[in-house]
N, C-alpha and C positions, 0 to 999 in steps of 0.2 A: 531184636538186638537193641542195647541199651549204648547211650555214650560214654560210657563209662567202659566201652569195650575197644574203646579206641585207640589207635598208638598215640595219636594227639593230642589226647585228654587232658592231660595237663598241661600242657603247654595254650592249648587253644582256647578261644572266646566267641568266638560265632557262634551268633545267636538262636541261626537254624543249623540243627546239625543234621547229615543225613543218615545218619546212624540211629538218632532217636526220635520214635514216631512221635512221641508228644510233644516237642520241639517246632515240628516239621507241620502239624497240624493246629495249633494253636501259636506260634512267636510270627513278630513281624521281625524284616531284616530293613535298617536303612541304609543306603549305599555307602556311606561315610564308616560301617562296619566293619567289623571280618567277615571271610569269608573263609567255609572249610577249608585248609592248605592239603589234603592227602589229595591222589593223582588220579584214584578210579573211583573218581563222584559221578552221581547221574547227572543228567543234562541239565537239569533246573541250577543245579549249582554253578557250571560252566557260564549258563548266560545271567546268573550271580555277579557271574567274575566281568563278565560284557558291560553289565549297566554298570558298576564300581569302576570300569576305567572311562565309559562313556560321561559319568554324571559328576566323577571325580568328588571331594570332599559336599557337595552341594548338599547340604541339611532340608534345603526346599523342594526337593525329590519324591519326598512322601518317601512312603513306607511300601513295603511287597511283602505275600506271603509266598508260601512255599508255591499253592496254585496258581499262583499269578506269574510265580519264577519258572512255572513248568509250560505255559503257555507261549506257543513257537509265534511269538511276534517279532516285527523290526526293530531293533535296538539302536537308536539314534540321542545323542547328545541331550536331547531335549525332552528324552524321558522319562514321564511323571508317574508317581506309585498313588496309594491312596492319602489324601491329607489323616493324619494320625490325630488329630484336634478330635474329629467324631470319632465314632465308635465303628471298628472295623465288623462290618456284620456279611454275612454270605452274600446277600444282596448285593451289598458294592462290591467284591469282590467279584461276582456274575457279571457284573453292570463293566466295571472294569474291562475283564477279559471278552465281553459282547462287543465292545467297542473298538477292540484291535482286530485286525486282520493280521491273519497266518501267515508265514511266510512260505510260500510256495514256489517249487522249481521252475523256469519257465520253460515254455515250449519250442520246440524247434520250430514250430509255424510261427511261431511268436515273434521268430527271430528274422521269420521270410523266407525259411528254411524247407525244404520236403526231406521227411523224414529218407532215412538212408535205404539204401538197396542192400541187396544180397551182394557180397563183394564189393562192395564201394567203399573206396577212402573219403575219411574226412576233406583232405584236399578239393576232393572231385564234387564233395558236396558242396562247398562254400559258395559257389556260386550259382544261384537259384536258374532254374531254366524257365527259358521265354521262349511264349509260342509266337510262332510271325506264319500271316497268312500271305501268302501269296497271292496277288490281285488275279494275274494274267491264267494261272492254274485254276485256281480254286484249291489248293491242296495246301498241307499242314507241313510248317516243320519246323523243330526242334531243335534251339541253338543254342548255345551259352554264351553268356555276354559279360 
């Protein structure tokens, strides 16, 4: 598919279109840009739309390609693309995306949590169970606290 096949076409200027692979494979996007306006774009263009409110007009942003837009990192205010001065080569572009970590769901253990039971509300989960030994027994038991 070409962009040229787009209801947008003329109306739009963004730089990576997702409509056109050659676009998408060779142009850089800087935040201060457009970005595609249609509703059912892939995920690289959403978090397009994340670093253009996060970095706002900021021209010292650097530059991102399409792989670097598809790569699930944290998007925070303070996020840099590649300086556009050198020559954008696959290398930096590796180097780049090597250097962020992924954004991953966290764990219910994570949280202090024991994963749920068969029939158990979340209610019942929230609050983690503590084992208490009993001195005078020797025996176990299970309370919530």
């Amino acid at each position: 598919m070409s962009a040229s096949d787009c209801p947008k076409f003329d109306a739009c200027s963004a730089p990576i279109c997702p409509k056109d692979a050659e676009s998408t494979a060779h142009c850089a996007w800087f935040p201060d840009e457009d970005v595609c306006p249609l509703r059912d774009v892939p995920t690289w263009v959403r978090r397009q739309r994340r670093i253009a409110k996060a970095v706002g007009k900021n021209a010292a942003a650097g530059c991102f390609t399409a792989k670097m837009l598809a790569h699930p990192c944290v998007i925070r205010p303070g996020i840099k693309g590649l300086d556009p001065e050198t020559a954008i080569t696959e290398s930096r572009v590796s180097a780049w995306v090597g250097g962020r970590s992924g954004v991953r769901k966290q764990r219910a253990s994570e949280h202090g949590l024991r994963p749920f039971r068969k029939g158990e509300s979340r209610a019942e989960r929230t609050t983690p169970a503590v084992v208490v030994k009993s001195v005078d027994e020797g025996s176990e038991e299970v309370s919530s606290t």
